[in-house]
C-alpha positions in Angstrom: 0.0 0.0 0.0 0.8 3.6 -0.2 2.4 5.3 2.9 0.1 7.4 4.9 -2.2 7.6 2.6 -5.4 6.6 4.5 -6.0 9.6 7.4 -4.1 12.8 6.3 -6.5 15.4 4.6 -6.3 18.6 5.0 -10.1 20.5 5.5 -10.6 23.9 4.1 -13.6 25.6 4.3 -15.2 25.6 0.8 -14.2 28.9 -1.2 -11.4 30.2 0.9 -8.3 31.3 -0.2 -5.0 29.4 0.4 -1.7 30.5 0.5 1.2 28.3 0.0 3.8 28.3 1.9 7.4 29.9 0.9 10.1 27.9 -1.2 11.8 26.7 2.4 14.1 23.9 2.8 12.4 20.9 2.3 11.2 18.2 5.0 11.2 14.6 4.7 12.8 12.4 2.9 10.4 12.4 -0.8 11.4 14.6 -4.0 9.9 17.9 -3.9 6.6 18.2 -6.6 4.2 20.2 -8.8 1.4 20.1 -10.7 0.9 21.5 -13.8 -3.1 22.0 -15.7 -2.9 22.5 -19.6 -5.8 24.8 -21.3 -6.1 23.7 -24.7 -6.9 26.1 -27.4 -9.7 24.3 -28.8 -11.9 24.2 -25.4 -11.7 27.7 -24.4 -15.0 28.2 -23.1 -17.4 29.2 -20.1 -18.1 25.5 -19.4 -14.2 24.5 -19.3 -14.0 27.8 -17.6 -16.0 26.3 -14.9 -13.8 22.7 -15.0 -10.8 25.1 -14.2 -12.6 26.8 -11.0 -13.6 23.3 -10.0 -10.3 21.9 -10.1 -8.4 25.0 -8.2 -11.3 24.7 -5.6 -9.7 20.9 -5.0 -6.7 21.7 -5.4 -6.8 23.7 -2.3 -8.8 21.4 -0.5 -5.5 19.5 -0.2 -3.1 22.8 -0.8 -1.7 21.5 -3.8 -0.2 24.9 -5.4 -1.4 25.0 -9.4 0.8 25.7 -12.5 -2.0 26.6 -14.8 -0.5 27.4 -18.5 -2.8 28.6 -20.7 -3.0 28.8 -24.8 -3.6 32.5 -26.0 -7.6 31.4 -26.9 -7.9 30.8 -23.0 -5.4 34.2 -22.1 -7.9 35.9 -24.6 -11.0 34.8 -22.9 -10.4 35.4 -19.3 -9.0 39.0 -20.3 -12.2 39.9 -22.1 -14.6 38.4 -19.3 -13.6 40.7 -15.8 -15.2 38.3 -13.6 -12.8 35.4 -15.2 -10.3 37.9 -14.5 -11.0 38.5 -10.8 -10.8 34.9 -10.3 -7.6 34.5 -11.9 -6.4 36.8 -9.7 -7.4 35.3 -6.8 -6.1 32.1 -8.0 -2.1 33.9 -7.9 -3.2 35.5 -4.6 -3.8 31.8 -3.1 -0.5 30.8 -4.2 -1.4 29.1 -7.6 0.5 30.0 -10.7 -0.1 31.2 -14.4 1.9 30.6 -17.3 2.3 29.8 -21.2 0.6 26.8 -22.9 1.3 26.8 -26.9 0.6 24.3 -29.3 3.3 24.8 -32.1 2.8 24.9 -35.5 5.6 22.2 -36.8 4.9 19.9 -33.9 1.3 19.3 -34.0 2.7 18.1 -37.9 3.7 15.0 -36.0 1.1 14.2 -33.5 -2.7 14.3 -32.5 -3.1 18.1 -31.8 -4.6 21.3 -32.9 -2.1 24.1 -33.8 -3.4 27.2 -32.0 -2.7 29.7 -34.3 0.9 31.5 -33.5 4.2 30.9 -34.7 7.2 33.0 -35.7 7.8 30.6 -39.0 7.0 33.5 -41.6 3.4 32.7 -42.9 4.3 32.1 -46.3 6.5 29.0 -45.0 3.7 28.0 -43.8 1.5 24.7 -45.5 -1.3 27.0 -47.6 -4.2 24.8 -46.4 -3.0 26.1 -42.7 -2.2 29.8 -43.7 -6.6 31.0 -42.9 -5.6 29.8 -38.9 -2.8 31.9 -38.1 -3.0 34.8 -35.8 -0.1 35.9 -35.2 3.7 36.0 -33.6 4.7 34.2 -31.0 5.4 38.3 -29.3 1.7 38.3 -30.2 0.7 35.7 -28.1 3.4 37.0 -25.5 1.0 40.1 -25.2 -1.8 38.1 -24.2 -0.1 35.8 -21.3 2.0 39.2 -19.8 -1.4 40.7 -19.9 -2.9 38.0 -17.3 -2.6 38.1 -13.4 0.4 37.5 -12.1 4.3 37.1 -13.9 4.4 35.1 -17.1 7.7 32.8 -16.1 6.9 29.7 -17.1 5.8 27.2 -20.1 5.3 23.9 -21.7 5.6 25.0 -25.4 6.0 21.8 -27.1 8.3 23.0 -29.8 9.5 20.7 -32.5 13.0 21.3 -34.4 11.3 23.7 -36.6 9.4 25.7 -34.1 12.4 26.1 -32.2 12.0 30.3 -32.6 9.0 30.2 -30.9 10.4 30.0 -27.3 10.3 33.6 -25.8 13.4 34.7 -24.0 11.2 35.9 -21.3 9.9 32.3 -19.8 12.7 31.1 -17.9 11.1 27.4 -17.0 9.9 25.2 -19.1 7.7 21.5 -18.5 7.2 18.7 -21.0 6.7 15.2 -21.5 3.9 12.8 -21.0 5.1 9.4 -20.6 5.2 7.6 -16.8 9.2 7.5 -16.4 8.9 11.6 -17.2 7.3 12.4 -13.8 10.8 11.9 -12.3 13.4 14.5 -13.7 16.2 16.7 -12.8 16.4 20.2 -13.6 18.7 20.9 -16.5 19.4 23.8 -19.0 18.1 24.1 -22.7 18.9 26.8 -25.5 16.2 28.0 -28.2 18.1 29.9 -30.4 20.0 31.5 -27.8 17.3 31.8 -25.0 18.2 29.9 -22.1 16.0 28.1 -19.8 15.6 25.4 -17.0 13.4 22.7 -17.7 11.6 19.2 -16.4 9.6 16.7 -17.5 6.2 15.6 -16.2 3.9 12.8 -16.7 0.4 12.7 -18.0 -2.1 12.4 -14.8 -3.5 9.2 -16.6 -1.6 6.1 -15.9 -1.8 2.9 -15.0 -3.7 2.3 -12.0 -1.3 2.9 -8.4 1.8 3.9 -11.2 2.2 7.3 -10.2 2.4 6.7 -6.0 4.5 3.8 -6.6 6.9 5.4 -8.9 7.0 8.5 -6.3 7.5 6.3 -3.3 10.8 5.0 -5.2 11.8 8.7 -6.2 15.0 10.1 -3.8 14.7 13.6 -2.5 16.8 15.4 -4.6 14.6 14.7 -7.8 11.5 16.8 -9.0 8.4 14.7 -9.2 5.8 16.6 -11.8 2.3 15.4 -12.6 0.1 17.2 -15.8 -3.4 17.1 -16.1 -5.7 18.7 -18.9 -9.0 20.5 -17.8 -10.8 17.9 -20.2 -9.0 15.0 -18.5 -10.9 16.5 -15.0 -13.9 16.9 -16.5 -13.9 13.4 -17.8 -12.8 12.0 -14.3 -12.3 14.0 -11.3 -11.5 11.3 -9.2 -8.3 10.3 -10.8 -7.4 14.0 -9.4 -8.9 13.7 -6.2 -7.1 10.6 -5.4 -3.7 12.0 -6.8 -4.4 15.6 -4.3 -4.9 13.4 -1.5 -1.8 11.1 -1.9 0.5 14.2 -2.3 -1.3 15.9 0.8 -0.6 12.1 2.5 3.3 12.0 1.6 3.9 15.8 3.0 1.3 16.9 5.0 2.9 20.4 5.9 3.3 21.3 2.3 6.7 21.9 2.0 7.7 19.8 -0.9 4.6 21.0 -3.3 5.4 24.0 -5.0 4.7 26.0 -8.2 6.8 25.6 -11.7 8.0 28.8 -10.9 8.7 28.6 -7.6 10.4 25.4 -7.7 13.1 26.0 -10.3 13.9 29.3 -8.8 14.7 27.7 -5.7 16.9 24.8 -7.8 18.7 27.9 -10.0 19.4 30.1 -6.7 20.8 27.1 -4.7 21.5 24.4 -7.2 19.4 21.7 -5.1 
């Protein structure tokens, strides 16, 4: 069985506002973790908009600090709507984060995904059958994720070889992955045409049943455990995040380990552990 994780839940009252505790030396003897949501460009909408509010509300039932990246559809959403907007602040006043989401042009080439629209390949390299979706640069989309609450730092950008001028300077951590063995990572530094950043992997919320506690019971302190969950995924099964809340709350019930993309890799980049 998983350790301790029968008995240790943390009870919030329903709508208040959680604030995570500082990037501190860690406690315990389990790798430090976060959690990343991804907001597809093809669901940006008042009902998903509702998934997302559901899953934060969770989340802090078991203070598990949020990375939430969004795609510019979603950035251009909330900043049109000012209620969405007053939430999202309130989501970086509890201690949740906000961030870049971009599905690339050259990558969704290779793999079951929507392109959402940006790129900084010049349009006319572009295939002409995709040339009626583009909406701009990726300093474009830039605008509309420096424009949301909070301090744009962080991204999963899933850039192939030929979208590698899409990265903007600016983001100085990056996620990516999806595969089990990619919860576990290190942090370690990556160049897109000159811009540096740190980055980790994470690992798609759905696997196989007990996978993820048993491949974080085996993880040594000095790695960076990373789960990533779309808001579709939650609205299809809310349990499988529920149960996944409630085993990281079991394994460090102060909250010390669980931190934000953001405030995770600073802590690795200022003291190199």
């Amino acid at each position: 069985m998983f350790r301790g994780l029968i008995g240790a839940v943390l009870v919030i009252p329903l709508g208040a506002i959680v604030v995570f505790g500082s990037p501190s030396e860690c406690i315990g003897d389990g790798p430090r973790s976060c959690f990343v949501v991804h907001c597809e460009p093809t669901n940006a909408s008042d009902g998903m908009f509702l998934e997302l509010e559901k899953l934060v509300e969770l989340a802090g039932r078991f203070s598990v600090p949020l990375t939430i990246y969004f795609t510019p559809q979603w950035a251009e959403m909330i900043l049109a709507d000012p209620q969405k907007l007053s939430v999202a602040e309130a989501w970086i006043d509890a201690g949740h984060e906000v961030g870049a989401h971009h599905h690339a042009y050259w990558a969704t080439k290779d793999r079951a995904a929507t392109w959402d629209g940006y790129t900084n390949t010049s349009i006319l390299d572009l295939e002409e059958m995709d040339r009626d979706s583009y909406l701009g640069t990726m300093s474009d989309a830039l605008d509309l994720w420096n424009a949301l609450p909070g301090e744009c730092t962080s991204g999963c950008l899933g850039l192939d070889e030929g979208d590698r001028a899409d990265w903007p300077c600016t983001l100085r951590y990056e996620t990516y992955g999806h595969a089990l063995e990619e919860a576990v990572s290190t942090p370690r530094q990556v160049s897109y045409e000159g811009c540096v950043a740190w980055a980790i992997t994470h690992a798609l919320i759905i696997q196989p049943q007990g996978a993820l506690p048993e491949l974080y019971e085996s993880t040594s302190f000095d790695r960076i455990f990373c789960v990533v969950g779309h808001v579709y995924n939650f609205e299809e099964d809310r349990s499988r995040f529920e149960f996944w809340f409630r085993f990281l709350q079991s394994q460090d019930p102060a909250g010390d380990r669980r931190r934000t993309v953001t405030r995770l890799l600073q802590a690795w980049e200022n003291d190199g552990a």
